[in-house]
C-alpha positions as CSV (number, residue, x, y, z in Angstrom):
1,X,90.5,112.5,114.4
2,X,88.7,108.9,115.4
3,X,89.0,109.6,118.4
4,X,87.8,112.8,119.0
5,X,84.3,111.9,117.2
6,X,84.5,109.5,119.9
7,X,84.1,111.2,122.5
8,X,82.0,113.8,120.9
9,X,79.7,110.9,120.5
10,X,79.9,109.9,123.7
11,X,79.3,114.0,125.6
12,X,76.3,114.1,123.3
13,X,74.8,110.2,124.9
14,X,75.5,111.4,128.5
15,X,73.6,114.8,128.0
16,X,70.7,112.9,126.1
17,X,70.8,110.7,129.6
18,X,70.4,113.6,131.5
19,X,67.5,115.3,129.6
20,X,65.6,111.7,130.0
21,X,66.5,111.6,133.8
22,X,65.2,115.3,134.7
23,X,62.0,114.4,132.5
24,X,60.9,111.3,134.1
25,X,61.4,113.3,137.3
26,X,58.7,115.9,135.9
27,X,56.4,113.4,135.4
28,X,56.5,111.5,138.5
29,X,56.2,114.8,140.2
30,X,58.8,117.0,139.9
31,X,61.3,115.9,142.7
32,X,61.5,112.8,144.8
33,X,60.3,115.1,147.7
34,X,57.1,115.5,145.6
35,X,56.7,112.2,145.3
36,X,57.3,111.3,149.1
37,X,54.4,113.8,149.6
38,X,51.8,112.5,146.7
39,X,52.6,109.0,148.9
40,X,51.5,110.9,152.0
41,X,48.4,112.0,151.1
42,X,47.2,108.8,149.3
43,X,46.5,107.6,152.9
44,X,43.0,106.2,153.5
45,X,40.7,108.7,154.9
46,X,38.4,108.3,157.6
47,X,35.5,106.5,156.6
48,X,31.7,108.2,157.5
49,X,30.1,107.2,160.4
50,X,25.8,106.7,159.5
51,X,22.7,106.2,161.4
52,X,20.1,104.0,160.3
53,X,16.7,103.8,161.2
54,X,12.9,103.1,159.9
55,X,10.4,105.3,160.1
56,X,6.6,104.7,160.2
57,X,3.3,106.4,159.5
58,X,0.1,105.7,159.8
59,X,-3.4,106.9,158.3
60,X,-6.8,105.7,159.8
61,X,-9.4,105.7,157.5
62,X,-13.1,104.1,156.2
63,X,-12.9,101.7,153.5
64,X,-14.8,102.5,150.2
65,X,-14.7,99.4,148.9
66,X,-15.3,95.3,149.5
67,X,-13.8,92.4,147.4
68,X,-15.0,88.8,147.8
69,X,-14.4,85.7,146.5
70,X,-18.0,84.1,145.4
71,X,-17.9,80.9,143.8
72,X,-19.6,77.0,143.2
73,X,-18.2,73.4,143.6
74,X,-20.3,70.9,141.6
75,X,-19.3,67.1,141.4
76,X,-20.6,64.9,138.8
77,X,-20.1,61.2,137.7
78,X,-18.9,62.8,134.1
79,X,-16.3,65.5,133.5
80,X,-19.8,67.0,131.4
81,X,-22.1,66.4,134.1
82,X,-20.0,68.8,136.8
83,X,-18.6,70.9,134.6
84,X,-22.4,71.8,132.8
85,X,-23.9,72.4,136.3
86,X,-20.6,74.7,137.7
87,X,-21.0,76.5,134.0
88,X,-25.0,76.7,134.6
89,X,-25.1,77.9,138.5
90,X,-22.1,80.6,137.8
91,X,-24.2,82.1,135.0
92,X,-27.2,82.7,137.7
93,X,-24.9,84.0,140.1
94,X,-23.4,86.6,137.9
95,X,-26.8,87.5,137.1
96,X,-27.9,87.9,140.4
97,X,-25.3,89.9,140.7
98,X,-25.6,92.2,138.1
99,X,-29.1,92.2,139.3
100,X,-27.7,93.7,142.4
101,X,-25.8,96.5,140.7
102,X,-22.6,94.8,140.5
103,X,-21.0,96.2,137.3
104,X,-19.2,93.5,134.5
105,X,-15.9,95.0,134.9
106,X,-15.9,94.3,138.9
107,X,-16.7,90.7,138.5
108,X,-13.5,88.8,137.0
109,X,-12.9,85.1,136.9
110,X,-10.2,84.1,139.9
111,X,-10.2,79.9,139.5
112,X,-11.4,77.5,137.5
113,X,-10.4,73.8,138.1
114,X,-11.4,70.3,137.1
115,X,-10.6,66.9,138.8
116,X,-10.8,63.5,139.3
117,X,-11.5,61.8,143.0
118,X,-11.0,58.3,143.5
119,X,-12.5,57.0,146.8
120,X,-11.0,54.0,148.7
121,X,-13.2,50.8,148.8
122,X,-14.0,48.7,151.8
123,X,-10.6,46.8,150.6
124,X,-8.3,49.5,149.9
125,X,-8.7,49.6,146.6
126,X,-9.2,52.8,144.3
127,X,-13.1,53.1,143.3
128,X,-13.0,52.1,139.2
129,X,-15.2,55.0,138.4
130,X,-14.4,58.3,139.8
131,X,-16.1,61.4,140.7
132,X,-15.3,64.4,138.9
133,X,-15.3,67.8,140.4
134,X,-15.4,71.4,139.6
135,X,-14.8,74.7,141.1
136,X,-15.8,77.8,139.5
137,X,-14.8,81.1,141.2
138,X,-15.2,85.0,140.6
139,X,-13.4,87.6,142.3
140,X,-16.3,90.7,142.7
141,X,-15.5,94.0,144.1
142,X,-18.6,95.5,145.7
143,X,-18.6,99.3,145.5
144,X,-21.7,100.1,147.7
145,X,-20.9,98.7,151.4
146,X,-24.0,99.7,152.8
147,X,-25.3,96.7,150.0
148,X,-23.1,94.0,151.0
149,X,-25.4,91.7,152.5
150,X,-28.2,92.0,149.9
151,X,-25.3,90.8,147.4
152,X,-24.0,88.0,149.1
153,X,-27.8,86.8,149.5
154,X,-28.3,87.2,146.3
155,X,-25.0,84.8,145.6
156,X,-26.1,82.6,147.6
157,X,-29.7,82.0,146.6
158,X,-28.1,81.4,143.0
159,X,-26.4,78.8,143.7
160,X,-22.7,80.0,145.3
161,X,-22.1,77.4,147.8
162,X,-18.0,78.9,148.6
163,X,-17.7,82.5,149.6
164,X,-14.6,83.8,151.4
165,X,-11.5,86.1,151.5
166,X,-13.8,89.6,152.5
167,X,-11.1,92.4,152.2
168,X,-12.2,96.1,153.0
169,X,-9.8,98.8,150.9
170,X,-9.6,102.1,149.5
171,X,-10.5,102.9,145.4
172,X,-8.0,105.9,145.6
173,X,-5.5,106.1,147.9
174,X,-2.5,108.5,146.6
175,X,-3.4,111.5,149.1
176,X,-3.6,109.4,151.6
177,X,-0.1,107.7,151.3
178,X,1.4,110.7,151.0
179,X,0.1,111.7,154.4
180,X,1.4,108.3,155.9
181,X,4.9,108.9,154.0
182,X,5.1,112.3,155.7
183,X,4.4,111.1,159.2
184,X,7.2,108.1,158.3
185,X,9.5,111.0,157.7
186,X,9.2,112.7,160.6
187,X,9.4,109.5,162.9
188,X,12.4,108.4,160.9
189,X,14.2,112.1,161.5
190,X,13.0,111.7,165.4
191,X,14.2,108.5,166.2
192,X,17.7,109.4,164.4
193,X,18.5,112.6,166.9
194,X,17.4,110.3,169.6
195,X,19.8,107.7,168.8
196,X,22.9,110.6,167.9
197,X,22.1,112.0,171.3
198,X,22.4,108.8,173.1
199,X,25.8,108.3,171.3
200,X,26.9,112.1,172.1
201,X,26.5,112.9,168.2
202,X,24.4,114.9,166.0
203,X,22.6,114.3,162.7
204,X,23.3,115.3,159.8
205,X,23.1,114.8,156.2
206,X,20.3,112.4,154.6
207,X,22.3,109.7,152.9
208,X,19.7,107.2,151.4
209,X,15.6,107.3,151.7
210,X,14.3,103.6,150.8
211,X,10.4,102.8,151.1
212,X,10.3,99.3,152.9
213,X,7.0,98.0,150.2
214,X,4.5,95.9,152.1
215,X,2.5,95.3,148.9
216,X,1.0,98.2,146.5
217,X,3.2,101.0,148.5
218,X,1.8,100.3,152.1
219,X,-0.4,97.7,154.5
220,X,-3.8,97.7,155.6
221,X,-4.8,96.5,159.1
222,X,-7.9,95.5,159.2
223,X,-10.6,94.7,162.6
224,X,-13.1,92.7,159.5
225,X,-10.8,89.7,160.1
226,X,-11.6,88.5,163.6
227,X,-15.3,89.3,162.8
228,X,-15.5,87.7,159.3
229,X,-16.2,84.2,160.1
230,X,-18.9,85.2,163.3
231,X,-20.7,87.5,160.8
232,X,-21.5,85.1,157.5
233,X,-22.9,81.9,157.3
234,X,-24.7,79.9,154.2
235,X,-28.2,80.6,155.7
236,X,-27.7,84.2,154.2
237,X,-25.1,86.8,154.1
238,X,-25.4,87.9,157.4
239,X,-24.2,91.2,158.9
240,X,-21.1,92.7,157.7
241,X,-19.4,95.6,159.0
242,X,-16.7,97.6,157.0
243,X,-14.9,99.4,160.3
244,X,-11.8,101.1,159.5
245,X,-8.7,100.2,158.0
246,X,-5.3,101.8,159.2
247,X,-2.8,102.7,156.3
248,X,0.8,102.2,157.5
249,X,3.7,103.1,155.3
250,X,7.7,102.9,156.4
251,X,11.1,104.5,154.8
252,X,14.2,103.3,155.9
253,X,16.5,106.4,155.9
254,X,20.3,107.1,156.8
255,X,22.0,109.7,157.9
256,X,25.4,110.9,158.4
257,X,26.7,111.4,162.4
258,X,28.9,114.3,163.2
């Protein structure tokens, strides 16, 4: 009788062995051949061949507006001394300027700075008592170009002794990106079916647009730079002449190659 719960024990085991075999085989994938062909296709595909390139555009246009950098240097034998004559000459150039239409929101401080210079003696030696100086500047955008040089004389018969850093721009200049995005786009698309062809390809899909930033969305080239330092002097403000700026924007794009 032992023995026959024995073995009944021991058919009942081998068919429990069974059941766990075939179900580990379900969940692996069924049959061994299944799994040799899961292994198959895990292979790597081919990976997708791109073409990158960088498009530019480019928008000529008249500037609307001038900035300048208008200031004073004082020295003085006292740290009061300089700093009461800087304080004194920049409140009669700000005058003059608002005299001149130059509204209070366009004329923000840029620098302000205090220091001590020590001159060398005959011996080498540090002068005991030094000479204090101060620079006092104000950054003024100038909305009325055809008045640029009745401003700067103005500056400069008040007292500003340190004008520089002229830069022509636009106020607004949304509609005018957008033009220079749209050429960018098209040069970008042109150069990229150029290249394919070379390669015996073709374009396809856009993968990634990117705008390469030069500072506020785009560049300005400017011809006021060569001209700047011929056309100003501290005997007046001399003639200045806006030209024209060109806008330039790029977007590095990437495409797919079939």
């Amino acid at each position: 009788m032992q023995t026959k719960s024995i073995s009944s024990i021991a058919i009942a085991l081998g068919a429990c062995a069974l059941i766990l075999g075939a179900l580990f085989f379900y969940v692996q994938g069924g049959t061994p051949h299944a799994l040799a062909a899961k292994t198959e296709t895990a292979a790597p595909s081919t990976p997708i061949r791109t073409i990158t390139v960088v498009g530019e555009g480019s928008v000529r246009i008249k500037p609307d507006i001038a900035q300048a950098v208008i200031g004073v240097e004082t020295i003085g034998e006292s740290v009061g001394t300089a700093t009461t004559e800087a304080g004194t000459t920049m409140d009669a150039i700000m005058a003059a300027l608002k005299a001149e239409g130059i509204a209070a929101k366009d004329m923000q401080t840029s620098g302000y700075s205090v220091w001590a210079d020590r001159h060398s003696g005959p011996e080498g030696r540090l002068a005991e008592t030094p000479t204090y100086r101060v620079t006092n500047q104000v950054n003024v955008t100038m909305r009325d170009l055809d008045a640029i040089g009745d401003v700067l004389d103005a500056a400069i018969e008040a007292g500003a002794n340190s004008i520089h850093g002229i830069r022509f721009s636009l106020d607004e200049q949304g509609d005018l990106q957008k033009q220079a995005r749209e050429q960018a786009a098209v040069d970008a698309k042109a150069k990229a079916v150029e290249l394919a062809g070379l390669h015996d390809a073709h374009v396809g899909q856009v993968v990634s647009i990117s705008e390469i930033v030069g500072g506020g969305g785009g560049y300005y080239d400017s011809n006021f730079a060569r001209m700047e330092s011929a056309s100003m002097g501290f005997g007046g403000g001399g003639p200045v002449s806006p030209g024209e700026l060109e806008l330039s924007l790029r977007l590095q794009v990437v495409y797919t190659m079939q």
